[in-house]
C-alpha positions in Angstrom: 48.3 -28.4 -64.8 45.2 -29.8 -64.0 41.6 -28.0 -64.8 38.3 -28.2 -63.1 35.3 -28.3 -64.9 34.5 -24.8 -63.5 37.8 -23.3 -64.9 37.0 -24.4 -68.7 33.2 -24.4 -68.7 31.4 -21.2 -70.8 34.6 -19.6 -72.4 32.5 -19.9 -75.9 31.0 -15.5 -76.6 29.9 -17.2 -79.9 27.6 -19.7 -78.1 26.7 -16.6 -75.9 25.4 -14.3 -78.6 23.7 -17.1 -80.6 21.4 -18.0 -77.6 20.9 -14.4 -77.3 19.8 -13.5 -80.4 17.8 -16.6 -80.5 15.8 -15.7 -77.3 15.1 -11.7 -78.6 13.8 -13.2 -82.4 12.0 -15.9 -80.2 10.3 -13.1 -77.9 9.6 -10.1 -80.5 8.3 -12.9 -82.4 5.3 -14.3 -79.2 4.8 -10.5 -78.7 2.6 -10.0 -81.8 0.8 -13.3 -81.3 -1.3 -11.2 -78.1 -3.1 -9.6 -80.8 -5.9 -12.1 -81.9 -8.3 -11.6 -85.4 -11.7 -10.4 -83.9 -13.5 -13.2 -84.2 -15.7 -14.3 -87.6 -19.2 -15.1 -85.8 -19.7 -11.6 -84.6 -18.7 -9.7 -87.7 -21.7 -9.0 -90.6 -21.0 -6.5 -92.4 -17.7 -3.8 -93.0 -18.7 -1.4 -90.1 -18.7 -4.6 -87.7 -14.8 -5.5 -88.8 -13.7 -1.3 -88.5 -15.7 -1.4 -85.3 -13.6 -5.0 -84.1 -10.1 -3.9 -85.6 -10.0 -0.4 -83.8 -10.8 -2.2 -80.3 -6.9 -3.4 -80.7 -5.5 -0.2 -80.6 -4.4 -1.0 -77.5 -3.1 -4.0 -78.6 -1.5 -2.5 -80.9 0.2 0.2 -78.8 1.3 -2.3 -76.4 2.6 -4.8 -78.7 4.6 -1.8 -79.8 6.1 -0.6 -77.3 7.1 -4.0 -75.7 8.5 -4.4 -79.6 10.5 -1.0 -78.5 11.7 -2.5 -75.7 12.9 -5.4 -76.8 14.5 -3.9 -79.8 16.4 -1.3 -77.0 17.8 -4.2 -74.9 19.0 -6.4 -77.6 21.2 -3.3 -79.3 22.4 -2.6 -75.5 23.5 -6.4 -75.4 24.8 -6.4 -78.9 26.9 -3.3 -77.9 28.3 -5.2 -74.8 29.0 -8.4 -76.9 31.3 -6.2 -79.4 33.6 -5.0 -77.0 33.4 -8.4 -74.8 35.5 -10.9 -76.0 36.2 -14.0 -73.4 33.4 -15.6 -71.4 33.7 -17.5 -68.1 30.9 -20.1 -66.6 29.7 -17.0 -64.4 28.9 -14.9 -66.9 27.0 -16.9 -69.3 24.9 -17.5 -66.1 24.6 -13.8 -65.7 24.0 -13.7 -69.4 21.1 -16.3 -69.0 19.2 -14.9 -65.9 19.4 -11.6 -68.7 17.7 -13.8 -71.1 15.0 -15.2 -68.3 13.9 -10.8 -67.9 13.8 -10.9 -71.9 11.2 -14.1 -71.8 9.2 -12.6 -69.0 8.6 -9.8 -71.5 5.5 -11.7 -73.6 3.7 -12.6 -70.7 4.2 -9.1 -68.8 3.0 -7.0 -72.5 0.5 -9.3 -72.8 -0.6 -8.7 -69.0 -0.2 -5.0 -69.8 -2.3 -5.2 -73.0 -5.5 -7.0 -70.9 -5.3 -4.8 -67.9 -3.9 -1.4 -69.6 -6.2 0.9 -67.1 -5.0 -0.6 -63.6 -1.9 0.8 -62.6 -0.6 -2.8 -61.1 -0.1 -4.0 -64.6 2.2 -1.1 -65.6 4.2 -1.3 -62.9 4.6 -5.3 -63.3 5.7 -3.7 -66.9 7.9 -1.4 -65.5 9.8 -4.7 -62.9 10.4 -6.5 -66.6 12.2 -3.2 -67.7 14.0 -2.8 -64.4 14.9 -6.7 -64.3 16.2 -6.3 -67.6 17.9 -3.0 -66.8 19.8 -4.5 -63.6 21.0 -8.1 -65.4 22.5 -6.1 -68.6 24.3 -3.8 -66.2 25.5 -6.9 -64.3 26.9 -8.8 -66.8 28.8 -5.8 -68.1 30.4 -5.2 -64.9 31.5 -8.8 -64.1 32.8 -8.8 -67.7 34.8 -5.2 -67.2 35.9 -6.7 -63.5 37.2 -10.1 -64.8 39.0 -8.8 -67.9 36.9 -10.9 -70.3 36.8 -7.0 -72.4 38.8 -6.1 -74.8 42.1 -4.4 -73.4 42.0 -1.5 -76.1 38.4 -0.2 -75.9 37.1 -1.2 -72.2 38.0 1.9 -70.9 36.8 4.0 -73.9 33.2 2.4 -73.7 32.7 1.5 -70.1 31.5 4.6 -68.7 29.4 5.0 -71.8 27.4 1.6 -71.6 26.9 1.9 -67.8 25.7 5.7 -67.5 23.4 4.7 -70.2 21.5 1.9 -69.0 21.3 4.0 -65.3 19.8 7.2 -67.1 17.2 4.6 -69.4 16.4 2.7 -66.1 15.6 6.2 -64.1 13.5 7.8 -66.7 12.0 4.2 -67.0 10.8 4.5 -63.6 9.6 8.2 -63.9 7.3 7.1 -66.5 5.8 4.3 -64.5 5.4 6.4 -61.3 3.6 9.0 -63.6 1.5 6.2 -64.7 0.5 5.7 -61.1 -1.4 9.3 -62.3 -2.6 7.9 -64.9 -1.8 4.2 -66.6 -1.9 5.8 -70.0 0.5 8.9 -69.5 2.5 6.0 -68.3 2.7 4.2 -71.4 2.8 7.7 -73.4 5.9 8.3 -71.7 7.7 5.5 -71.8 7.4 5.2 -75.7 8.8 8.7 -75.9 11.5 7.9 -73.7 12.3 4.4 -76.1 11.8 6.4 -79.2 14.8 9.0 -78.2 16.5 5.9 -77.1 16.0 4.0 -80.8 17.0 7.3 -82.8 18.4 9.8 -80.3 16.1 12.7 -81.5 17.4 14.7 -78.1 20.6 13.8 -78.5 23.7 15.8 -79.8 25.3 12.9 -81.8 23.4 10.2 -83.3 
């Protein structure tokens, strides 16, 4: 029987996750590059480098809470990937336009990090998360609705992988309307939100 290109192209998971993994190290990796050494010719004396080091707070705060976020999405991707186990030319293209949210993410922290007190820049923030949030829940449901799962645990796991991402997604976007209050509530609650999320401190079962 004859195959087209279409029918044999992307059945590879392995070449799947690789990429994957190489994009998130790639991306957590440019995030800490946004915060620069204050620079030599205006620092004199001990007070002026304590005085230049604490203006990065914010830099700081940012860089770790798009480290967070990253950290959040590629767990949610590595817990698809275990219980996926055939690929198809449609999903790695689902996979990739996931991957094109994750590299938006340096540009969009480092956007959020310049402009922290205008609400704009959050909520460009917040369309990386959501972006994100919508591709990872795509390319588990093509995956679940083509059978590329495996047959003994998709059931078991879909429900929890999808109601998951919807609940991060809507206290995602409670957090950037409250920043719409105020930017920096914003922020404060979205890292809350991704530290329950990294070690469930509100959750019954870790």
């Amino acid at each position: 029987m004859e195959h087209t290109y279409n029918k044999i192209a992307g059945k590879d998971t392995s070449r799947l996750i690789a990429i994957s993994d190489g994009v998130f190290g790639v991306a957590m990796t440019l995030l800490v590059l946004e915060i620069r050494v204050p620079v030599l010719e205006s620092i004199h004396s001990e007070k002026d480098l304590i005085t230049e080091f604490l203006t990065l707070k914010y830099k700081f705060l940012v860089y770790f809470l798009a480290f967070m976020t990253t950290g959040i999405f590629w767990v949610g991707h590595s817990s698809q990937y275990k219980h996926i186990d055939k690929s198809d030319r449609n999903l790695n293209w689902i996979n990739l336009l996931f991957l094109l949210s994750v590299t938006f993410l340096p540009f969009t922290t480092a956007f959020l990090g310049d402009y922290m007190q205008f609400k704009f820049a959050l909520a460009v923030y917040w369309f990386n998360i959501f972006l994100m949030g919508l591709m990872l829940y795509i390319n588990w449901i093509y995956a679940y609705k083509n059978n590329l799962t495996n047959e003994e645990t998709k059931n078991m796991v879909d429900k929890p992988l999808r109601k998951r991402i919807i609940i991060a997604q809507s206290l995602y976007l409670a957090g950037a309307l409250l920043g719409f209050i105020n930017p920096y509530l914003g922020i404060t609650i979205i890292i809350a939100i991704q530290l329950n999320y990294a070690f469930a401190f509100f959750s019954g079962k870790k």
